[in-house]
mmCIF file of the N, C-alpha and C atoms, coordinates in Angstrom:
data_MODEL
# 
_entry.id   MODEL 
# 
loop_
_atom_site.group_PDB 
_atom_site.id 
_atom_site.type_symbol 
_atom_site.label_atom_id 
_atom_site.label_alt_id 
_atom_site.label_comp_id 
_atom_site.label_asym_id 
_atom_site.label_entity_id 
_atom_site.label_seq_id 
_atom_site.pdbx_PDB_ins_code 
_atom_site.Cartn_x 
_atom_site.Cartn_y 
_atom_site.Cartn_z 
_atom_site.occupancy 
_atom_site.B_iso_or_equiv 
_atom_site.pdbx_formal_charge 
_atom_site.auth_seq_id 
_atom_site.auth_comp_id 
_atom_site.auth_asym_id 
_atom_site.auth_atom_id 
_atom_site.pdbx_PDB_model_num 
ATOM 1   N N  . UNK A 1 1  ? 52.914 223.187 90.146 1.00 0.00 ? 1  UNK A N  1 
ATOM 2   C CA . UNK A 1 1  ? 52.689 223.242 88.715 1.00 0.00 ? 1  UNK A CA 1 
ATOM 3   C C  . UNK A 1 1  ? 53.492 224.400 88.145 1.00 0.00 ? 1  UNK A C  1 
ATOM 4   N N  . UNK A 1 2  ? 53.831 224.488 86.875 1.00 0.00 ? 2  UNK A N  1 
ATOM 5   C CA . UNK A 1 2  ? 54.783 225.178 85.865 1.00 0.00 ? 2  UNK A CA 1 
ATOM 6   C C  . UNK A 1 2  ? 53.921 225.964 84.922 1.00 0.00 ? 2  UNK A C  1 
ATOM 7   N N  . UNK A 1 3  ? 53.621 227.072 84.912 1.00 0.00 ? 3  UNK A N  1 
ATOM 8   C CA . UNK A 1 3  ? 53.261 227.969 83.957 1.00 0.00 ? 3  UNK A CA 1 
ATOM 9   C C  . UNK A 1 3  ? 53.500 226.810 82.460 1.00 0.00 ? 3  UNK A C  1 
ATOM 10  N N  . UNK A 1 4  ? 52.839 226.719 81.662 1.00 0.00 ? 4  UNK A N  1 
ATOM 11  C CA . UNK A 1 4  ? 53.110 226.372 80.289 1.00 0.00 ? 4  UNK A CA 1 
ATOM 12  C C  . UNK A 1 4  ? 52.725 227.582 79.219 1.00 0.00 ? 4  UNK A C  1 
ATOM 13  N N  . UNK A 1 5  ? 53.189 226.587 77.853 1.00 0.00 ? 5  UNK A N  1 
ATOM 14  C CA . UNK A 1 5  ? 52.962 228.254 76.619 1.00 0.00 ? 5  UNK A CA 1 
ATOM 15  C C  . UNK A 1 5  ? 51.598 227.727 76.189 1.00 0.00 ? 5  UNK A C  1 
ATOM 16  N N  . UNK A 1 6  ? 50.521 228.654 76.046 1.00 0.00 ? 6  UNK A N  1 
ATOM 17  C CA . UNK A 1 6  ? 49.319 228.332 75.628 1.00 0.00 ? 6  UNK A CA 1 
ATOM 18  C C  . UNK A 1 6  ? 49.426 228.549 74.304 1.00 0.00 ? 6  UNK A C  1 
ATOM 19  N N  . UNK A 1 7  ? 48.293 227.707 73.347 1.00 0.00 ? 7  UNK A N  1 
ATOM 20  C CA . UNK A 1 7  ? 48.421 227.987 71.934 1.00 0.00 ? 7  UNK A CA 1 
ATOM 21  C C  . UNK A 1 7  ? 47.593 229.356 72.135 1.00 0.00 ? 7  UNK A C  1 
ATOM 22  N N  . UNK A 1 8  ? 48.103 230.152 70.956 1.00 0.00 ? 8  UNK A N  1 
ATOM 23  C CA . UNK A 1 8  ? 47.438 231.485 70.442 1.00 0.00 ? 8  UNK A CA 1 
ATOM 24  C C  . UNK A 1 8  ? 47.554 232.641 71.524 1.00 0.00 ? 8  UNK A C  1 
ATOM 25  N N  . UNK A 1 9  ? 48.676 232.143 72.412 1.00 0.00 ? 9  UNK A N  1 
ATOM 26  C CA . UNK A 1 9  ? 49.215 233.409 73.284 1.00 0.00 ? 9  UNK A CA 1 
ATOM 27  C C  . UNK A 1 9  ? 49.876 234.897 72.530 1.00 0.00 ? 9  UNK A C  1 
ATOM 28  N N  . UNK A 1 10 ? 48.569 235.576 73.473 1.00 0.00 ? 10 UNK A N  1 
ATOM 29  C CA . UNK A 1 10 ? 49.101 237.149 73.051 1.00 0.00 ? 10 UNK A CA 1 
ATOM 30  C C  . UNK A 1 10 ? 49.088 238.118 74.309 1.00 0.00 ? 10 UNK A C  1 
ATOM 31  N N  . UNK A 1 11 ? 49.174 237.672 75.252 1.00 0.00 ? 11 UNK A N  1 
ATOM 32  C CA . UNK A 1 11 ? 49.536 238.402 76.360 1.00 0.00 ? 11 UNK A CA 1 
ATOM 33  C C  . UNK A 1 11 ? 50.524 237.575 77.269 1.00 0.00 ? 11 UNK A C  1 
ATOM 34  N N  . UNK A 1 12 ? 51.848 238.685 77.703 1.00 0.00 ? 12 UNK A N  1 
ATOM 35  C CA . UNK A 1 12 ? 52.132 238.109 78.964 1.00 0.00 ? 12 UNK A CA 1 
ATOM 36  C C  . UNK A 1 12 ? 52.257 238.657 79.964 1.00 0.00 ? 12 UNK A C  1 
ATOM 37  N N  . UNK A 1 13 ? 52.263 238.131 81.094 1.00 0.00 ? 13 UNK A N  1 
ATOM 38  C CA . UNK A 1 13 ? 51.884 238.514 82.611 1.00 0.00 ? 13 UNK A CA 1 
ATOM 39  C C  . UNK A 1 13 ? 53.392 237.961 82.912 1.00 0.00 ? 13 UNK A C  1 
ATOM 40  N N  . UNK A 1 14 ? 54.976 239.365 83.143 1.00 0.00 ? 14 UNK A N  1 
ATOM 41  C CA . UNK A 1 14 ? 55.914 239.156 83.073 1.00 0.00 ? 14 UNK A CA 1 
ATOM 42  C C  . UNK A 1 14 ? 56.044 239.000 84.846 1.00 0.00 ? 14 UNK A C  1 
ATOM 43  N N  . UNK A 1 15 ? 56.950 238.043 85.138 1.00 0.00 ? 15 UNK A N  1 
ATOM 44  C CA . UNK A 1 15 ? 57.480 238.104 86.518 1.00 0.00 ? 15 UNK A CA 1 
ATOM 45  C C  . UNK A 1 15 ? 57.923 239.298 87.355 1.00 0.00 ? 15 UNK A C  1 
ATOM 46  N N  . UNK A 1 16 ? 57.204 239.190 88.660 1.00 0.00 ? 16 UNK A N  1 
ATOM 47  C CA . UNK A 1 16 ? 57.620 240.420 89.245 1.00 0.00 ? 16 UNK A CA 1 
ATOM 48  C C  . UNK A 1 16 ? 59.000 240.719 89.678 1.00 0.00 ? 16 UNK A C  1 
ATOM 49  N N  . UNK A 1 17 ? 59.436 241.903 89.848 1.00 0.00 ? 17 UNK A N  1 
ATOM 50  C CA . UNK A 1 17 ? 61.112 241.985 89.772 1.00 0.00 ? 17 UNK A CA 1 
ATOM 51  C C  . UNK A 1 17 ? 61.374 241.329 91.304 1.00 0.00 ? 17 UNK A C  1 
ATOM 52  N N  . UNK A 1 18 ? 62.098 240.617 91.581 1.00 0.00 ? 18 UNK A N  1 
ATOM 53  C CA . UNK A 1 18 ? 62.730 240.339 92.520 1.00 0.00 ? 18 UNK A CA 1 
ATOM 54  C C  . UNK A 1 18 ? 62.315 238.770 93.041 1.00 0.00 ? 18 UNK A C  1 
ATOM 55  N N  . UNK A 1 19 ? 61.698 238.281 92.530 1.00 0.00 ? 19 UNK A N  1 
ATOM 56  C CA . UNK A 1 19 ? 60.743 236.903 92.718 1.00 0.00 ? 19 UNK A CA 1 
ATOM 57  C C  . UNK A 1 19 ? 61.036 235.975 91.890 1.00 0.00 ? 19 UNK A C  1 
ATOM 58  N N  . UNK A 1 20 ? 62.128 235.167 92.095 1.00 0.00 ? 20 UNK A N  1 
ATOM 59  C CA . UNK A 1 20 ? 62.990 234.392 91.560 1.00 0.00 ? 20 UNK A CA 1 
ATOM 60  C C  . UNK A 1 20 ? 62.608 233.063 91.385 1.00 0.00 ? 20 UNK A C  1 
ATOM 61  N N  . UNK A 1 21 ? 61.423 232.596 92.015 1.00 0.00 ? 21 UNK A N  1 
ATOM 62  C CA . UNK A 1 21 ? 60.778 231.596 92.221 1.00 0.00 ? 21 UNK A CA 1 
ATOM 63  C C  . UNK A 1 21 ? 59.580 231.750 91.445 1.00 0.00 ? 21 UNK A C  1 
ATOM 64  N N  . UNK A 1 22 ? 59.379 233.034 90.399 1.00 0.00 ? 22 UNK A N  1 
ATOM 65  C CA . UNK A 1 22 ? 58.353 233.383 89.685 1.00 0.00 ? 22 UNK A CA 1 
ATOM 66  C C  . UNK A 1 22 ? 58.187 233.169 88.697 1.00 0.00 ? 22 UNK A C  1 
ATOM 67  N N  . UNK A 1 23 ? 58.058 232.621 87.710 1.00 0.00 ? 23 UNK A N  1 
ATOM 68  C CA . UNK A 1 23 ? 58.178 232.403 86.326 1.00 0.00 ? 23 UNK A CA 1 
ATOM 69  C C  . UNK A 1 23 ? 57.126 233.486 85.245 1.00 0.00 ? 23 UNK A C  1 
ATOM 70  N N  . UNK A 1 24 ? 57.226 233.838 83.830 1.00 0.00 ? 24 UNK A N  1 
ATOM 71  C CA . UNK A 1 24 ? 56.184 234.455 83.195 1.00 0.00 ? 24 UNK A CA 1 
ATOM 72  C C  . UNK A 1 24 ? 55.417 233.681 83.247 1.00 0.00 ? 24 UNK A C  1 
ATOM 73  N N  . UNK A 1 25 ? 54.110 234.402 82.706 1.00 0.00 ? 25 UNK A N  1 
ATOM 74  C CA . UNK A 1 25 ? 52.564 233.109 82.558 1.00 0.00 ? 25 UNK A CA 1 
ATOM 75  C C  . UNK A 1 25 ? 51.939 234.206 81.217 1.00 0.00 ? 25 UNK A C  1 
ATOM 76  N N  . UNK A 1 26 ? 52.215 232.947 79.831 1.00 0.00 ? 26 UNK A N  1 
ATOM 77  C CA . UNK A 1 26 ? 52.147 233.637 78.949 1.00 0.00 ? 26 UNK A CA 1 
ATOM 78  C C  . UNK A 1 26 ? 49.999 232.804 78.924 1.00 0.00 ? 26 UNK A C  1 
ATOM 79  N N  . UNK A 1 27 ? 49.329 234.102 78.061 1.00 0.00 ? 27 UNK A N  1 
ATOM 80  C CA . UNK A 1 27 ? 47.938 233.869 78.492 1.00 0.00 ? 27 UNK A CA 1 
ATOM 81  C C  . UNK A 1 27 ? 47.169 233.643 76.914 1.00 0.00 ? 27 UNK A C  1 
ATOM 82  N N  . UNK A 1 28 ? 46.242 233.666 76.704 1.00 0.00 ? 28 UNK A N  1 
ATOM 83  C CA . UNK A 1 28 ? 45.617 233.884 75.560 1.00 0.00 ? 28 UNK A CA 1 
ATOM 84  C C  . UNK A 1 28 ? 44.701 234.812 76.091 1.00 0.00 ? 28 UNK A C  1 
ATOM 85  N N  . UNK A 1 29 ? 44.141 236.099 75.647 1.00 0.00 ? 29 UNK A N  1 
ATOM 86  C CA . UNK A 1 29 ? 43.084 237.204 75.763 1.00 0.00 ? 29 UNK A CA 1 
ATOM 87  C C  . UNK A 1 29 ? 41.954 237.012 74.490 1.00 0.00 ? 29 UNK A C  1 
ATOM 88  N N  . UNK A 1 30 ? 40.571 236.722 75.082 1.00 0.00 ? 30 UNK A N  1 
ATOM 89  C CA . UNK A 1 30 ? 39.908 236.812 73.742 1.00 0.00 ? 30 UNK A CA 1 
ATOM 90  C C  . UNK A 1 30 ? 38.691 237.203 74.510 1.00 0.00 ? 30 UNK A C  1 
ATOM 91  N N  . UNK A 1 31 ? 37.727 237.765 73.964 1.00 0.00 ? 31 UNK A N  1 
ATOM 92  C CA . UNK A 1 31 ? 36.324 238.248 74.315 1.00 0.00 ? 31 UNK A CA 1 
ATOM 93  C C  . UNK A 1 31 ? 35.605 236.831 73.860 1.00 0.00 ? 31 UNK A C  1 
ATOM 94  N N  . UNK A 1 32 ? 34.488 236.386 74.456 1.00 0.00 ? 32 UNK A N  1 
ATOM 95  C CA . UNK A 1 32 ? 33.368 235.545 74.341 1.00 0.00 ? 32 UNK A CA 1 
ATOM 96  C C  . UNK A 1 32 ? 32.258 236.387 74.322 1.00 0.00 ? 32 UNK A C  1 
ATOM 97  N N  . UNK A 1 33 ? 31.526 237.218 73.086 1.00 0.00 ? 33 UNK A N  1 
ATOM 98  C CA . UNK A 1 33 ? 30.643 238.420 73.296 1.00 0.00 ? 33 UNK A CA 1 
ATOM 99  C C  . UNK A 1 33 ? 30.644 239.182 74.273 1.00 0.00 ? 33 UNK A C  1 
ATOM 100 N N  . UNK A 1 34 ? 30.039 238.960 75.136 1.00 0.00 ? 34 UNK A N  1 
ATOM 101 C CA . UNK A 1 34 ? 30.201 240.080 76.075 1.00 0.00 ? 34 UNK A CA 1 
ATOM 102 C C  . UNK A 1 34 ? 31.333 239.845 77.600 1.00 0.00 ? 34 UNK A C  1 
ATOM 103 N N  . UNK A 1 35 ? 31.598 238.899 77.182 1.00 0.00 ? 35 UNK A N  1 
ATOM 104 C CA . UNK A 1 35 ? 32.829 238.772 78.161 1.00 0.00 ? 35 UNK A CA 1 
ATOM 105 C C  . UNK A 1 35 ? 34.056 238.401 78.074 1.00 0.00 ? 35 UNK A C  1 
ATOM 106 N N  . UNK A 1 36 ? 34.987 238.987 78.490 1.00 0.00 ? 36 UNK A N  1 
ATOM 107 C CA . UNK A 1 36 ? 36.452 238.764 78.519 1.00 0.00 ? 36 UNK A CA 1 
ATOM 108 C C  . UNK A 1 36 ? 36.917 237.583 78.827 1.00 0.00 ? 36 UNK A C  1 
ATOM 109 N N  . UNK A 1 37 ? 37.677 236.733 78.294 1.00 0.00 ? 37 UNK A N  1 
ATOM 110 C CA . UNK A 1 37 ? 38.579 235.701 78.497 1.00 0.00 ? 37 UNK A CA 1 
ATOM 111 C C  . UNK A 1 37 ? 39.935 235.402 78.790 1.00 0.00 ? 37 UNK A C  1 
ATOM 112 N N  . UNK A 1 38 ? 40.532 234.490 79.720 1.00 0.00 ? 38 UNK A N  1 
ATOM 113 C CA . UNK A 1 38 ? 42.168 234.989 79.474 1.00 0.00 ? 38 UNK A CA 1 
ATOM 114 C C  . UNK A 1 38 ? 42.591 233.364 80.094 1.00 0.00 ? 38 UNK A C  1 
ATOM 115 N N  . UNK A 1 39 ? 42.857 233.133 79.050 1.00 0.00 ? 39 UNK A N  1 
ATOM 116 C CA . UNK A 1 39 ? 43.512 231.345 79.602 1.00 0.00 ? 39 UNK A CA 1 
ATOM 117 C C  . UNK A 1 39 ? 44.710 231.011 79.386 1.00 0.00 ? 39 UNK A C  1 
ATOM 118 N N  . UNK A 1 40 ? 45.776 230.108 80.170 1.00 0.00 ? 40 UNK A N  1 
ATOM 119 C CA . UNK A 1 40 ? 46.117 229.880 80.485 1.00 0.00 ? 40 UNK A CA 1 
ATOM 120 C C  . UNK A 1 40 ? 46.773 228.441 80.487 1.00 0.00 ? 40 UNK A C  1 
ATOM 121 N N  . UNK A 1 41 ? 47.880 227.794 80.473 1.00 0.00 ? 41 UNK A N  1 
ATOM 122 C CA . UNK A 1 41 ? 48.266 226.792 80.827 1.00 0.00 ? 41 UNK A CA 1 
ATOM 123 C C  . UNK A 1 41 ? 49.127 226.229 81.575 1.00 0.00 ? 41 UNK A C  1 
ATOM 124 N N  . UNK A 1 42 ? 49.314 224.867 82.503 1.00 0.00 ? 42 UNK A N  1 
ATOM 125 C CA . UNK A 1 42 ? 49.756 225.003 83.648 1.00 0.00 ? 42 UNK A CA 1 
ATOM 126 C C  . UNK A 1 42 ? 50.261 223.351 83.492 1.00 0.00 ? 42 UNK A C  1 
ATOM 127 N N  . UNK A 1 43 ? 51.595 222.930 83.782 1.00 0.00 ? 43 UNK A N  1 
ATOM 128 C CA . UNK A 1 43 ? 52.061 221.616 83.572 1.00 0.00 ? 43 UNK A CA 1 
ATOM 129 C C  . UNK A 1 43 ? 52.458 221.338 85.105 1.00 0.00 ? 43 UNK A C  1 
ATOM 130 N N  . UNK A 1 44 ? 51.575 220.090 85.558 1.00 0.00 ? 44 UNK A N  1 
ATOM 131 C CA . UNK A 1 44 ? 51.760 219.264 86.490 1.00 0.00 ? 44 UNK A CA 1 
ATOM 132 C C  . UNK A 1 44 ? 53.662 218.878 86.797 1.00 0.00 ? 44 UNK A C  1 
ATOM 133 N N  . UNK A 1 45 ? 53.979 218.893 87.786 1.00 0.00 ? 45 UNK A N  1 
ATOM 134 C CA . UNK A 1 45 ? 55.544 218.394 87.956 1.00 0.00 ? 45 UNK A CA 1 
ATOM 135 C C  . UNK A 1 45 ? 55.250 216.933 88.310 1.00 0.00 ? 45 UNK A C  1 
ATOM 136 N N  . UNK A 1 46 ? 56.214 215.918 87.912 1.00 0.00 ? 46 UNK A N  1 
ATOM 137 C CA . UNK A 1 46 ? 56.008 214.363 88.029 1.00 0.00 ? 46 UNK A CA 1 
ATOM 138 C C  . UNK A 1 46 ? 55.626 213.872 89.169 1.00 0.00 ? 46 UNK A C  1 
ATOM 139 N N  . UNK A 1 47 ? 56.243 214.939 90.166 1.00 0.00 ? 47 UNK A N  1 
ATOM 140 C CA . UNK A 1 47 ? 55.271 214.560 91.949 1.00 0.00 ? 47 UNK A CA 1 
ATOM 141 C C  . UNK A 1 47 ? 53.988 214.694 91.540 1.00 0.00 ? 47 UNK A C  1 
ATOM 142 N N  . UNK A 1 48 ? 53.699 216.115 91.202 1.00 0.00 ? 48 UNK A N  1 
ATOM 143 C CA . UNK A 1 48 ? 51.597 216.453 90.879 1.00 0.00 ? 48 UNK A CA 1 
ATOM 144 C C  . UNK A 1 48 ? 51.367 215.015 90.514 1.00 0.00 ? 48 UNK A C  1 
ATOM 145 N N  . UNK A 1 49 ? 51.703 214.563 89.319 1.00 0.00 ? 49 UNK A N  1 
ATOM 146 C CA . UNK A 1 49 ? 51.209 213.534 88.255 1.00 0.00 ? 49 UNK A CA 1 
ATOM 147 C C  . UNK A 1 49 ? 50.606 212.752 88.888 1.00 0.00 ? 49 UNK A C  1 
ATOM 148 N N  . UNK A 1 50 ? 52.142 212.012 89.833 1.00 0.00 ? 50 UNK A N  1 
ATOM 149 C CA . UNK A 1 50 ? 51.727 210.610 90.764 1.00 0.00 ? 50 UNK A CA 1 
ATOM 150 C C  . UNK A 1 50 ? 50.264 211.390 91.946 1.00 0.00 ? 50 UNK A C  1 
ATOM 151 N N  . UNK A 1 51 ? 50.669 212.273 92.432 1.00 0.00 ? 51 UNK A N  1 
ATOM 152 C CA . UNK A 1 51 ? 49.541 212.581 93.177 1.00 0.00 ? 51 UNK A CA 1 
ATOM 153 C C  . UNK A 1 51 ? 48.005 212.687 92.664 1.00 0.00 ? 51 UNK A C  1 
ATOM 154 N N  . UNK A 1 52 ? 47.920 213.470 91.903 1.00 0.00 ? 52 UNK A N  1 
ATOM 155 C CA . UNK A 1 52 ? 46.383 213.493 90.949 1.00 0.00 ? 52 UNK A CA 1 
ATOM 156 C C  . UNK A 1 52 ? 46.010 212.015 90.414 1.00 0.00 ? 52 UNK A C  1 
ATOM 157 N N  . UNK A 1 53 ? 46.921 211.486 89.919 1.00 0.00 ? 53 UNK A N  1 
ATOM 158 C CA . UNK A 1 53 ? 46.553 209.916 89.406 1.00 0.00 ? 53 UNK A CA 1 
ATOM 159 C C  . UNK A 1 53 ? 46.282 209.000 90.598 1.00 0.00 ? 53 UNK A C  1 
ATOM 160 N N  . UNK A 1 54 ? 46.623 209.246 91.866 1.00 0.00 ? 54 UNK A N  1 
ATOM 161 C CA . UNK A 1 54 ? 46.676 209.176 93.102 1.00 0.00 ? 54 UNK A CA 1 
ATOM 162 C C  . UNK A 1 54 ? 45.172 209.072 93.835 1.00 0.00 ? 54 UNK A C  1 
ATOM 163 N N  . UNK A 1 55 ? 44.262 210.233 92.924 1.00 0.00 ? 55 UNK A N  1 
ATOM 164 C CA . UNK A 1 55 ? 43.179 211.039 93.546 1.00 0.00 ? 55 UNK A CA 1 
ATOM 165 C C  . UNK A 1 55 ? 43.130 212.316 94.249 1.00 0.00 ? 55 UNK A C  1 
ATOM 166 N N  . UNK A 1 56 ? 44.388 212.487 94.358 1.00 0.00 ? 56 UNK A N  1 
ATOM 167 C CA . UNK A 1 56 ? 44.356 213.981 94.908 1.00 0.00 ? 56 UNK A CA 1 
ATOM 168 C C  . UNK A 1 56 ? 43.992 215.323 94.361 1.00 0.00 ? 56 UNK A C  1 
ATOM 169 N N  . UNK A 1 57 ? 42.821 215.924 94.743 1.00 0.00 ? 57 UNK A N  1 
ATOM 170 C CA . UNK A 1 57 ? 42.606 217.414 93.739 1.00 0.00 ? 57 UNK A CA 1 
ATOM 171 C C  . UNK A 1 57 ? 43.655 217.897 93.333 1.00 0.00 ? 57 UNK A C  1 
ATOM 172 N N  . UNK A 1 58 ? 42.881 219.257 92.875 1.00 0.00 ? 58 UNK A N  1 
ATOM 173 C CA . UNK A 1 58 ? 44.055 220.259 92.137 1.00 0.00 ? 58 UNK A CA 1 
ATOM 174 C C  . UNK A 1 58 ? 43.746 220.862 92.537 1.00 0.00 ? 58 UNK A C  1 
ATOM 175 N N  . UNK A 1 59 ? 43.964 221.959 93.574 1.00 0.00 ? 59 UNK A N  1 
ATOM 176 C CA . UNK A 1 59 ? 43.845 223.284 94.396 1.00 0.00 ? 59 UNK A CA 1 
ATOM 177 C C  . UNK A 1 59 ? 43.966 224.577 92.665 1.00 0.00 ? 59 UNK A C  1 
ATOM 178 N N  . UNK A 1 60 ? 42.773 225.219 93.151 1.00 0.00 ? 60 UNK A N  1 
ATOM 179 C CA . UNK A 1 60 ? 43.024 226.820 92.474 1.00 0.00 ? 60 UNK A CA 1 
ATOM 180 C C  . UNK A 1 60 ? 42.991 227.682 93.616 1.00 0.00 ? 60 UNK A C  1 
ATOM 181 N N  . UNK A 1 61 ? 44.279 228.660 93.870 1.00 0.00 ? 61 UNK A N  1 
ATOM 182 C CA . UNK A 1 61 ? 44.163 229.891 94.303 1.00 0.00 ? 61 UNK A CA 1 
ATOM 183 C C  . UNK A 1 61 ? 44.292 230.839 94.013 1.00 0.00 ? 61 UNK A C  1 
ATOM 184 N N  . UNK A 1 62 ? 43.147 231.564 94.513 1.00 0.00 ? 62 UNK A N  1 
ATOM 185 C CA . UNK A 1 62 ? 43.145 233.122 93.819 1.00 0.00 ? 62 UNK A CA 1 
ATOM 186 C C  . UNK A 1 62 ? 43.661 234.336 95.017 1.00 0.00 ? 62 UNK A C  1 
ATOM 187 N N  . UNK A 1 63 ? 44.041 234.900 94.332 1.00 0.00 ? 63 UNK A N  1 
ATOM 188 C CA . UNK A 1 63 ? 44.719 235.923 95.527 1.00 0.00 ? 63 UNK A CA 1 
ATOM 189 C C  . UNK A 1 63 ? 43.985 237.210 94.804 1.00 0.00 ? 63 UNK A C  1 
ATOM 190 N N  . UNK A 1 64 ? 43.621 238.133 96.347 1.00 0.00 ? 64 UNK A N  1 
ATOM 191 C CA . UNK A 1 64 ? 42.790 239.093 95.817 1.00 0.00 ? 64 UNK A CA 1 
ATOM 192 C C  . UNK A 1 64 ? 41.676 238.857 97.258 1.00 0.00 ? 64 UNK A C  1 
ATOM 193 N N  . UNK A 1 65 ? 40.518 239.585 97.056 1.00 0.00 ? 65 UNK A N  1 
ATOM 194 C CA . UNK A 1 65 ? 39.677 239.588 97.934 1.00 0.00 ? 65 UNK A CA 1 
ATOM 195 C C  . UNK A 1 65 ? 38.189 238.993 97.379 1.00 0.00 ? 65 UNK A C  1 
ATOM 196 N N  . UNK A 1 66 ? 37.460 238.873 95.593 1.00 0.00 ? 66 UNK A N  1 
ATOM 197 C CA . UNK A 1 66 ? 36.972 237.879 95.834 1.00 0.00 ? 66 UNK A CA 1 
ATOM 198 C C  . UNK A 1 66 ? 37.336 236.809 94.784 1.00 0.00 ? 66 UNK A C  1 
ATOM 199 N N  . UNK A 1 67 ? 36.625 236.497 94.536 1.00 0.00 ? 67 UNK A N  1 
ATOM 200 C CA . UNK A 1 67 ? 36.081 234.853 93.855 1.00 0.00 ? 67 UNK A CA 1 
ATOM 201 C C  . UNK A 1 67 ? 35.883 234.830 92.356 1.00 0.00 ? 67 UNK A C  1 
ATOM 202 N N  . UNK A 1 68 ? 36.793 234.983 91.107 1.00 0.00 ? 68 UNK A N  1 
ATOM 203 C CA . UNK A 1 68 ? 36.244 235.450 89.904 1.00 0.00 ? 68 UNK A CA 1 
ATOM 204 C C  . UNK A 1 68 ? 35.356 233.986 89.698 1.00 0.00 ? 68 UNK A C  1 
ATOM 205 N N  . UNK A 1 69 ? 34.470 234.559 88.341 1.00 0.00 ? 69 UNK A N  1 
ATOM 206 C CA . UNK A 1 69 ? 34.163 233.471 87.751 1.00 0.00 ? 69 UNK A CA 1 
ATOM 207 C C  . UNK A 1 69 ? 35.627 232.440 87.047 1.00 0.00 ? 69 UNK A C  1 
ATOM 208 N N  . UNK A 1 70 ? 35.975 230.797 87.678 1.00 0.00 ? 70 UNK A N  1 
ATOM 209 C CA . UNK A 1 70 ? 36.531 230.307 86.719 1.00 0.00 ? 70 UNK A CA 1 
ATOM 210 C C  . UNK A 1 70 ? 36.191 228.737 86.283 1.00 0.00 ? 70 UNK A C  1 
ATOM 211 N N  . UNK A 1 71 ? 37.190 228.444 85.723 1.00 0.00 ? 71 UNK A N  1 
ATOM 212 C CA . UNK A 1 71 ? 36.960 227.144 85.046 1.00 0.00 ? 71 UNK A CA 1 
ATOM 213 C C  . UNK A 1 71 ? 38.140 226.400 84.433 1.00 0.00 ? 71 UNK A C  1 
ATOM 214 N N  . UNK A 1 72 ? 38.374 224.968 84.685 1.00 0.00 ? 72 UNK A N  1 
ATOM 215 C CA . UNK A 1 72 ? 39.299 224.190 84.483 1.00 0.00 ? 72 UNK A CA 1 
ATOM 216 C C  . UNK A 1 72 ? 38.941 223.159 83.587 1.00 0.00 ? 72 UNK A C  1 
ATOM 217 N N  . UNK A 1 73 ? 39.829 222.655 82.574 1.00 0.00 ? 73 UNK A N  1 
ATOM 218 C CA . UNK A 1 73 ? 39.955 221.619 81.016 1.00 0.00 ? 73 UNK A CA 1 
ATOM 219 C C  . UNK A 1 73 ? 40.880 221.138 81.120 1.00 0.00 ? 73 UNK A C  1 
ATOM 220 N N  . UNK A 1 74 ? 40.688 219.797 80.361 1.00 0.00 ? 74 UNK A N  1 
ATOM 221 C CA . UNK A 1 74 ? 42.186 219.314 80.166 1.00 0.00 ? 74 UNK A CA 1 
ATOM 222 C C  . UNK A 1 74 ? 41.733 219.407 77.993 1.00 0.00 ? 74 UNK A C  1 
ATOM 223 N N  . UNK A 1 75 ? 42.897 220.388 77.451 1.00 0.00 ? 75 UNK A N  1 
ATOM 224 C CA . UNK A 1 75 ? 42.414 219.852 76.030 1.00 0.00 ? 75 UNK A CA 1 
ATOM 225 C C  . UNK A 1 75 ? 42.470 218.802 75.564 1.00 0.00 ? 75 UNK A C  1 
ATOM 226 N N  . UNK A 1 76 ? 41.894 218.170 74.272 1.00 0.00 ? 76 UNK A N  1 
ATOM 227 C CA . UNK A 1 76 ? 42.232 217.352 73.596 1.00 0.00 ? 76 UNK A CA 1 
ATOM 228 C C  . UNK A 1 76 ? 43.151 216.985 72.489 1.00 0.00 ? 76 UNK A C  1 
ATOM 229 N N  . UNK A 1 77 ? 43.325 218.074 72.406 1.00 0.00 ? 77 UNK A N  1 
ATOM 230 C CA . UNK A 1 77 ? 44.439 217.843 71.828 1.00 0.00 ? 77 UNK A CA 1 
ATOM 231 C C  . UNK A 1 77 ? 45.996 218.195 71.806 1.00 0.00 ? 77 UNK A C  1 
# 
């Protein structure tokens, strides 16, 4: 999958120097009262497509040591 531009992006998380295979991942930052938010969008490549339409999950990995709270959408619009 491909980093995409999220609507109402105001942060970006710029590629690390030397990682050419890295792309930016521009985010949206917003608080939900007492908690921080930061989303994201992510475009399937036409292999993913056929595969997920396929039945195949969508792997999330997190790198780090644990487990944040997350959560996955497709919008509607």
């Amino acid at each position: 999958m491909q980093p995409g531009r999220i609507r109402n992006s105001n942060f970006t998380y710029t590629a690390p120097e030397g990682m050419d295979n890295c792309q930016d991942l521009h985010v949206q930052v917003f608080d939900d009262g007492d908690v921080r938010i930061m989303s994201s969008a992510w475009i399937p490549t036409p292999e993913e497509v056929k595969l997920i339409a396929a039945g195949q999950p969508i792997h999330l990995h997190i790198y780090g040591n644990g487990h944040p709270v997350v959560s996955m959408t497709v919008p509607e619009d």
